[in-house]
C-alpha positions as CSV (number, residue, x, y, z in Angstrom):
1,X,-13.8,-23.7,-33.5
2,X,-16.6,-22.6,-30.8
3,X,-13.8,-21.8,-28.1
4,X,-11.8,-19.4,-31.0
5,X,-15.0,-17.8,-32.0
6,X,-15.9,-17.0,-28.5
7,X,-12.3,-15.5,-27.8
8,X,-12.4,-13.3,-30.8
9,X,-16.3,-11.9,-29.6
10,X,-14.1,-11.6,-25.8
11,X,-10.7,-9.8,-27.6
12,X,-13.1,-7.3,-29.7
13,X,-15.6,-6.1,-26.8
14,X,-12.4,-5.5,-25.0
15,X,-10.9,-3.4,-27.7
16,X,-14.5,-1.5,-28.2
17,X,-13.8,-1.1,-24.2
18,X,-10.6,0.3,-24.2
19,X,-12.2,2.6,-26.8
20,X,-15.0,4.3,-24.3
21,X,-13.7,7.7,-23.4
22,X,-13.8,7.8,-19.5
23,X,-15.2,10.3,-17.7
24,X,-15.5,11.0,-13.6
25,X,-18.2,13.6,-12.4
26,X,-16.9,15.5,-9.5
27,X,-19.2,17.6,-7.3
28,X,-17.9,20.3,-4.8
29,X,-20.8,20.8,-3.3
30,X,-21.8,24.3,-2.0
31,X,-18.5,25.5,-3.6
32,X,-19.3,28.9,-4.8
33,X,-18.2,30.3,-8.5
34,X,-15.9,32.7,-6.9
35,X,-14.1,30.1,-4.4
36,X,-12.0,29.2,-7.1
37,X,-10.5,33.6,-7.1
38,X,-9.3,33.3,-3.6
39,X,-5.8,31.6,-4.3
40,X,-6.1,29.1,-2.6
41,X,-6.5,26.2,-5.4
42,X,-3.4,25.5,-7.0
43,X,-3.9,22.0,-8.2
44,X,-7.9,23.5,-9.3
45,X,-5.8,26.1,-11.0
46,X,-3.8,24.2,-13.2
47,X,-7.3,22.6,-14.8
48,X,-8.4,26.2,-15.2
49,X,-5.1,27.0,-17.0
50,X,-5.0,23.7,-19.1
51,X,-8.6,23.1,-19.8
52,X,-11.9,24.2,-19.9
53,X,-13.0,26.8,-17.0
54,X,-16.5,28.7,-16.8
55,X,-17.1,32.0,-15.7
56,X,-19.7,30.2,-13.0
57,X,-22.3,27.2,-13.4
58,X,-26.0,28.3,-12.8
59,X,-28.2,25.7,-11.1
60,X,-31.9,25.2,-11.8
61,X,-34.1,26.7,-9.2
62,X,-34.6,26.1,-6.0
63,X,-30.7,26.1,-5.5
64,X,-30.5,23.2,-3.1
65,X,-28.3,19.9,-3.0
66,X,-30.3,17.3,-4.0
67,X,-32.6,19.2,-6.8
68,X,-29.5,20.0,-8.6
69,X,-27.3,17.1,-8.5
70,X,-30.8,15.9,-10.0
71,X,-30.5,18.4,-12.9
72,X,-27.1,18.0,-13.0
73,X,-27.2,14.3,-14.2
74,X,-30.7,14.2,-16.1
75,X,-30.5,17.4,-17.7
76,X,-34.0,17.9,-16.3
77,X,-35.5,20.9,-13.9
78,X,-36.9,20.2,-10.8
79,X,-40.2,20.2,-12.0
80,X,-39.9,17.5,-14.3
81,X,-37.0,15.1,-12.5
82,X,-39.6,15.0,-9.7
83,X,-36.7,16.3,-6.8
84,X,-38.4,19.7,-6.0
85,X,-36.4,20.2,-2.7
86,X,-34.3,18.3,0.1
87,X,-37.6,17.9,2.3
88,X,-40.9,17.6,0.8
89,X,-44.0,15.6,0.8
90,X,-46.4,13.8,-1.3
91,X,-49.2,15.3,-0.5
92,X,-51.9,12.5,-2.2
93,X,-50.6,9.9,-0.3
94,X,-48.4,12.1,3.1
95,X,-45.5,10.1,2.2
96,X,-42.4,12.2,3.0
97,X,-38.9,12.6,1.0
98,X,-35.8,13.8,3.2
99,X,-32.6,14.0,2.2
100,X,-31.4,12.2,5.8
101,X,-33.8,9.7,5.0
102,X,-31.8,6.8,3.9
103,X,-35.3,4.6,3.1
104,X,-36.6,8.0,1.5
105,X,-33.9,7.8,-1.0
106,X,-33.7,5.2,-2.5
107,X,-37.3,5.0,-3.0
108,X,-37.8,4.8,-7.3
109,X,-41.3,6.1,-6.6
110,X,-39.5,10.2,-6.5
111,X,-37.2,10.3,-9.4
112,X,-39.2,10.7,-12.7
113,X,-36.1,12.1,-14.9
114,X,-33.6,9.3,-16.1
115,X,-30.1,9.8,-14.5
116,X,-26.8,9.8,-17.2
117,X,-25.9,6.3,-15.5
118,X,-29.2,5.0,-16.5
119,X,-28.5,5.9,-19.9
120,X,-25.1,4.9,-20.1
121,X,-25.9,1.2,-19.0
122,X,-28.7,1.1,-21.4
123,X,-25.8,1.3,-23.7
124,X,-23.5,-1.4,-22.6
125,X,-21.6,1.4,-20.8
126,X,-20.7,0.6,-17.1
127,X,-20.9,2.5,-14.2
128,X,-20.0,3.7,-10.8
129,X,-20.9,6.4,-8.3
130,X,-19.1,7.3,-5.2
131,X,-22.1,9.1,-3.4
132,X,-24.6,10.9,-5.6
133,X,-28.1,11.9,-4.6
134,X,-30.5,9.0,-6.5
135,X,-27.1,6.8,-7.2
136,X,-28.8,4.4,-4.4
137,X,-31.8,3.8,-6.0
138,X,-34.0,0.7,-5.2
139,X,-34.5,-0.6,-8.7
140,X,-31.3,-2.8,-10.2
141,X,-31.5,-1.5,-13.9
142,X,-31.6,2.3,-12.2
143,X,-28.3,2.8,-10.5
144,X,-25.0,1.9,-11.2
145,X,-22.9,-1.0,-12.0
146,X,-20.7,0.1,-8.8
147,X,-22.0,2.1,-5.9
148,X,-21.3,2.9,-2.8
149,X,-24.1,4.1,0.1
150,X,-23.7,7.6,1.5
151,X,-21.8,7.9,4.6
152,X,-21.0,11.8,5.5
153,X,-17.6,11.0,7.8
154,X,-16.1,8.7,4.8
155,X,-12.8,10.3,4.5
156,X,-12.0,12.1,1.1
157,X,-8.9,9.5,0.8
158,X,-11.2,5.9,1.2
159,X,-13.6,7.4,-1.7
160,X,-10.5,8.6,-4.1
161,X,-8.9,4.8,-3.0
162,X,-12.7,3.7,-4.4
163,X,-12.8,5.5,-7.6
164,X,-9.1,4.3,-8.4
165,X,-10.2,0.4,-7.1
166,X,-13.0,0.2,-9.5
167,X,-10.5,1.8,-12.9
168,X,-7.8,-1.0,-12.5
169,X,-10.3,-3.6,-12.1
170,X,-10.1,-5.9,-15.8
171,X,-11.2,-4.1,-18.6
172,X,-14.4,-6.1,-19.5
173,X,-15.7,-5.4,-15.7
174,X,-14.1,-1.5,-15.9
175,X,-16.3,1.7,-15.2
176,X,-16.0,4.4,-17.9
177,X,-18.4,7.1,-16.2
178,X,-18.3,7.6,-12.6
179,X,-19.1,10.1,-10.0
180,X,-17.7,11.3,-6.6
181,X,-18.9,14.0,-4.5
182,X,-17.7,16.1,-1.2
183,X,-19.7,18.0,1.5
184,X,-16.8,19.9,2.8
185,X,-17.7,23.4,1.3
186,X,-21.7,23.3,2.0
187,X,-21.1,22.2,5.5
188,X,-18.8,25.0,6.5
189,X,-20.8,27.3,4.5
190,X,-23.3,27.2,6.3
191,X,-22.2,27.1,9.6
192,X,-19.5,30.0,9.0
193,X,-20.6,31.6,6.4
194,X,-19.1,32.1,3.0
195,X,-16.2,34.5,3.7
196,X,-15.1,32.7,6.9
197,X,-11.7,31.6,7.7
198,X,-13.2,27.6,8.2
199,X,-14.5,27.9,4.5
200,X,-11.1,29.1,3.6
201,X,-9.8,26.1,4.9
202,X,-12.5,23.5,3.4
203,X,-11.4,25.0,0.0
204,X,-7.9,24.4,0.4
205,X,-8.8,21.1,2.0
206,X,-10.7,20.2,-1.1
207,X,-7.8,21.4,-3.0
208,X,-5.5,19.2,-1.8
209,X,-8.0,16.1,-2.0
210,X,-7.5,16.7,-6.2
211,X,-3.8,17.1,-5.8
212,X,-4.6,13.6,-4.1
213,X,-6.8,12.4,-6.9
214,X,-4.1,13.5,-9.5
215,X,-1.1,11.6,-8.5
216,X,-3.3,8.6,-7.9
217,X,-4.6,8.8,-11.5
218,X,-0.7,9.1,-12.2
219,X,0.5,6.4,-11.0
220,X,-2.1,4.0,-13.1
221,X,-1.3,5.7,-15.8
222,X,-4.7,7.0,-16.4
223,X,-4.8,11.2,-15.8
224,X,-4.2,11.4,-19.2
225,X,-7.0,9.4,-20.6
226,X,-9.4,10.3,-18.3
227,X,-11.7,13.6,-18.6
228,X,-12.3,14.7,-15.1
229,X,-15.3,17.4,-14.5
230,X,-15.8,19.6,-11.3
231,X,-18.8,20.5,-11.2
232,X,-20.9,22.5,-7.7
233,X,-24.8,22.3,-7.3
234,X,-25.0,25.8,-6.1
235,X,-23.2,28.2,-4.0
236,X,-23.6,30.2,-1.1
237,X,-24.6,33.7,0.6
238,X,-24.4,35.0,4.2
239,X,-26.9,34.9,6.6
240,X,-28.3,36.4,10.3
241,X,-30.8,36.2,12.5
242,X,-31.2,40.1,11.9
243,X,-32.7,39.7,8.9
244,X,-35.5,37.0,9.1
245,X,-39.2,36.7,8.5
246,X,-41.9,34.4,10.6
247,X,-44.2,33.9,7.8
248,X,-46.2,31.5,10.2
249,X,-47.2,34.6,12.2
250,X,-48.1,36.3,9.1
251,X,-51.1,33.6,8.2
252,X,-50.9,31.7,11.9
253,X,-55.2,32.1,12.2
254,X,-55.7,30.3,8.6
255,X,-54.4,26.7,10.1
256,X,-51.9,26.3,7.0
257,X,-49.8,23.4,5.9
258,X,-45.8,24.7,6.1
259,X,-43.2,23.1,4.2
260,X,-39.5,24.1,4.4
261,X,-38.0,27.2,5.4
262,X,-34.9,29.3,4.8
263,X,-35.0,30.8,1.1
264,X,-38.2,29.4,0.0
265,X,-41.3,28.3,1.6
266,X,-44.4,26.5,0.8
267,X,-47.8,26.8,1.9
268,X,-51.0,25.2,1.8
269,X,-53.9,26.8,3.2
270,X,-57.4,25.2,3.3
271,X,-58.8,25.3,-0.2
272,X,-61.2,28.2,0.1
273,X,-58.6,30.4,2.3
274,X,-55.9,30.4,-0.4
275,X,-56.5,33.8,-1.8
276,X,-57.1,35.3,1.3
277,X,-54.0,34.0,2.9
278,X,-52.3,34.6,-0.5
279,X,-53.3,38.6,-0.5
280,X,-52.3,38.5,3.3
281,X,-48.9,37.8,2.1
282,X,-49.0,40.4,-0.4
283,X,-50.0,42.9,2.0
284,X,-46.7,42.4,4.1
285,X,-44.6,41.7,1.1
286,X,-40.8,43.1,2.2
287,X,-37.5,41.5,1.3
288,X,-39.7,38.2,0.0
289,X,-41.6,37.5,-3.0
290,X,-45.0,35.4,-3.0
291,X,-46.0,33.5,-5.7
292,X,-49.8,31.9,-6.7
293,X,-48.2,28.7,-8.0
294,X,-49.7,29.1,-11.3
295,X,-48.5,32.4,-11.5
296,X,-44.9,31.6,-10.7
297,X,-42.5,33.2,-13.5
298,X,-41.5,30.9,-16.1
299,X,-38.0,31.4,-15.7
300,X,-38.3,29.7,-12.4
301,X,-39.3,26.1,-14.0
302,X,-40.7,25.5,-10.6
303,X,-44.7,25.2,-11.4
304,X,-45.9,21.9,-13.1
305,X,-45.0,19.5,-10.6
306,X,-48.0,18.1,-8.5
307,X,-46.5,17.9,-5.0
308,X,-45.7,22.3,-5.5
309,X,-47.6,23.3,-2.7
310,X,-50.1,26.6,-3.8
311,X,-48.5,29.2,-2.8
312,X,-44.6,29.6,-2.9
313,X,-42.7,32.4,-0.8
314,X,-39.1,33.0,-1.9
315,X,-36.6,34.9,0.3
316,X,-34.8,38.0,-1.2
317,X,-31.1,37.3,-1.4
318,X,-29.7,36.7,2.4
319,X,-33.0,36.7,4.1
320,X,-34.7,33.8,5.6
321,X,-38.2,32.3,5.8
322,X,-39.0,30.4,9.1
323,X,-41.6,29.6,11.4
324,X,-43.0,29.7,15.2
325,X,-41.8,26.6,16.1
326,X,-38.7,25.7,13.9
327,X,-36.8,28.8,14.1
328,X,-33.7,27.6,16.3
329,X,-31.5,27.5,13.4
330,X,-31.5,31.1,12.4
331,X,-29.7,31.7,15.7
332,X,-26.3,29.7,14.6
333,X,-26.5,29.6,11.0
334,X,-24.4,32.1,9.1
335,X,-24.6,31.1,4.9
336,X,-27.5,29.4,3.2
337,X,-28.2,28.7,-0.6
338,X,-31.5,28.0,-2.1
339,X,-32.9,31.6,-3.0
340,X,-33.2,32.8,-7.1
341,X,-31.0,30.7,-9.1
342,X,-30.4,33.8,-11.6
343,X,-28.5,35.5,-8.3
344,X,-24.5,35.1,-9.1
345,X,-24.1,34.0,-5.1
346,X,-26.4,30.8,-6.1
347,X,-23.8,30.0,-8.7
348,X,-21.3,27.0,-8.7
349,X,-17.9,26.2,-10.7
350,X,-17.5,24.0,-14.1
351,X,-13.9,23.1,-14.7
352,X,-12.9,20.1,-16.9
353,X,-9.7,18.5,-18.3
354,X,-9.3,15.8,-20.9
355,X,-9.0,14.1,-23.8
356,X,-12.7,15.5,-25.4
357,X,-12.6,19.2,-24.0
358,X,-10.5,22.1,-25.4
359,X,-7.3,23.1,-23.4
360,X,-6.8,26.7,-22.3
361,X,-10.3,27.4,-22.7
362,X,-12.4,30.6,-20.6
363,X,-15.9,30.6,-21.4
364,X,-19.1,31.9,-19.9
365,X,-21.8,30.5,-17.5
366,X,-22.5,27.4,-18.3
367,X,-26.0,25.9,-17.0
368,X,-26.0,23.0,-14.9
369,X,-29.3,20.9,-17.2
370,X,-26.5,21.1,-20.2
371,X,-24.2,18.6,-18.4
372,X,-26.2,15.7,-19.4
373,X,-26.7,15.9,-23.2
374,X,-23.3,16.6,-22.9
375,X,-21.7,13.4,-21.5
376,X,-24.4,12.1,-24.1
377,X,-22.0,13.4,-26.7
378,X,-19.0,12.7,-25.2
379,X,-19.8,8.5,-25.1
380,X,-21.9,9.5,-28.5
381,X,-25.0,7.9,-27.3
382,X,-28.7,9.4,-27.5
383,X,-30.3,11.6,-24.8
384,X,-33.8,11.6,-23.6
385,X,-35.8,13.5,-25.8
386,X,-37.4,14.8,-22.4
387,X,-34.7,16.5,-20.7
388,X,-34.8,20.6,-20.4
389,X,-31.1,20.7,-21.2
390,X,-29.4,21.4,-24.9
391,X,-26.3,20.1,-25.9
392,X,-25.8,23.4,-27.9
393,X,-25.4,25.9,-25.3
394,X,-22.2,23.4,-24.1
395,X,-21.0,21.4,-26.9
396,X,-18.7,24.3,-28.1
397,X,-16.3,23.0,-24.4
398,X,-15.1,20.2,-26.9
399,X,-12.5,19.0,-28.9
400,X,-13.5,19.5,-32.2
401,X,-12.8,16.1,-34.1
């Protein structure tokens, strides 16, 4: 009687299983709204013509990788998931977080906001990430069921072979939400620049690498059960050495702490030199803006987090912050991202197909701290009650039912 009653309990969470929608989080990164207008995306295109495409997807400010695939999956700004930038430091105990810091990222001690898969666990919902910033988090009951640690040259057909490994494992062991992401666009981005021939390229390449994913999905009989979602944590703008800034040189007699350059900068000066290296800044304010961190505009969301240094200098569009002794880059670079997330170059793509979002549907820009409450309604569990993002500025993408 034990052994029948135990089968039944096995047959039934099997069937509430096979139930689960299943959803896979794709991110282009550095894939720009307007990428998708070049013709060059016909497998991208037929999503956009059978399901749900935005006009562009606005990231939460600064518009860098790792902040927003932060925001993306905790519906949370920078401020509040704790992931204010690729580099920066703690300055209470001058413990450092970089992006190429594999020991850095996994520390739990950075990520304050809870991440979708977090969520989804708590819920008896497995998961699985194929490379997603905080996805290799130190703490067991943090990251996913299934993950995989970062490796930059893992080719595009080994992580689709992954995500396709872990849907045809038994149902009881299956994941329903999982993530994948590609460099392809950023890197060429930046190195090229946004209208380059080698970006061209990437986008086709990262065309074809859906095409890929499709007929892979096919042939388990999955690509119409699944709800796929491409998502990009920011976009990208040209750059040139002709139109940068020392700030250093500016405020180089006040012995200042420096962190990060490019489209934003931070700066510590010694306590009682901050307005006087703040007013110094003023002074020479051209094609940047300086900000008293208090006094940083709200729209921003960038000015309750402890480790925001005092003062914050952000690049106008296409211009770029840097310093007397780490300049070398501005030489060779030719896009960045990272500068006023309200600028359209900033902004990525949102595209989904599947069973829970409308077909045929065009809508506006979608912001990137909805994405979370969303999949929250998708598997109909409950979000944070922390998060920044709100389910209805996005719920309207869905099937009504």
């Amino acid at each position: 009687m034990k052994r029948i009653y135990f089968i039944l309990i096995f047959l039934i969470n099997i069937i509430i299983s096979a139930q689960k929608p299943y959803v896979l989080l794709i991110s282009f990164d550095g894939f720009r709204w307007d990428y998708l207008e070049r013709g060059l995306t016909p497998n991208l295109e037929k999503i956009r013509q059978n399901g749900v495409a935005a006009l562009s997807l606005k990231p939460a400010f600064p518009s860098k990788t790792f902040p927003n695939h932060l925001s993306i999956v905790t519906g949370m700004y920078p401020e509040n998931h704790g992931i204010i930038g690729n580099f920066f430091t703690d300055p209470y105990k001058n413990l450092k977080y970089k992006l190429n810091d594999t020991s850095a990222v996994k520390e739990a001690r950075w990520y304050l906001g809870e991440a979708f898969w977090e969520t989804a666990e708590r819920n008896g919902i497995i998961t699985a990430s194929y490379f997603w910033p905080g996805s290799e988090i130190n703490l067991s009951y943090r990251h996913p069921t299934y993950f995989v640690n970062y490796d930059h040259n893992r080719s595009y057909k080994e992580k689709i072979n992954g995500i396709i490994k872990w849907l045809t494992l038994p149902q009881e062991k299956r994941p329903h939400f999982l993530t994948l992401y590609f460099h392809e666009t950023d890197t060429y981005g930046h190195d090229f620049g946004p209208n380059s021939p080698e970006v061209n390229n990437a986008i086709k390449h990262l065309d074809s690498v859906s095409g890929y994913l499709f007929d892979e999905l096919s042939k388990i009989n999955m690509l119409d059960s699944i709800n796929i979602i491409f998502v990009s944590d920011h976009g990208m703008t040209e750059i040139s050495k002709e139109k940068s800034i020392n700030i250093e040189k500016l405020i180089e007699k006040y012995n200042c702490k420096i962190q990060d350059d490019g489209p934003i900068m931070f700066i510590e000066p010694p306590s009682q030199l901050k307005n006087e290296v703040y007013l110094t800044l003023k002074k020479n304010e051209k094609n940047y803006k300086v900000y008293l961190k208090e006094e940083m505009p709200d729209y921003y969301h960038f000015k309750n987090h402890p480790f925001i240094f005092s003062i914050i200098v952000v690049a106008d569009l296409g211009w770029s912050l840097t310093t007397n002794s780490k300049s070398e880059w501005i030489n060779y670079a030719k896009g960045n991202h990272g500068y006023d997330n309200n600028q359209l170059d900033m902004h990525g793509i949102f595209i989904a197909i599947g069973p829970n979002f409308k077909k045929n549907y065009r809508t506006g820009t979608l912001w990137n701290i909805d994405i979370y409450p969303l999949l929250c309604k998708i598997f109909n569990i409950a979000p944070r009650s922390n998060i920044d993002g709100k389910l209805d500025r996005i719920e309207f993408i869905l099937n009504e039912k």
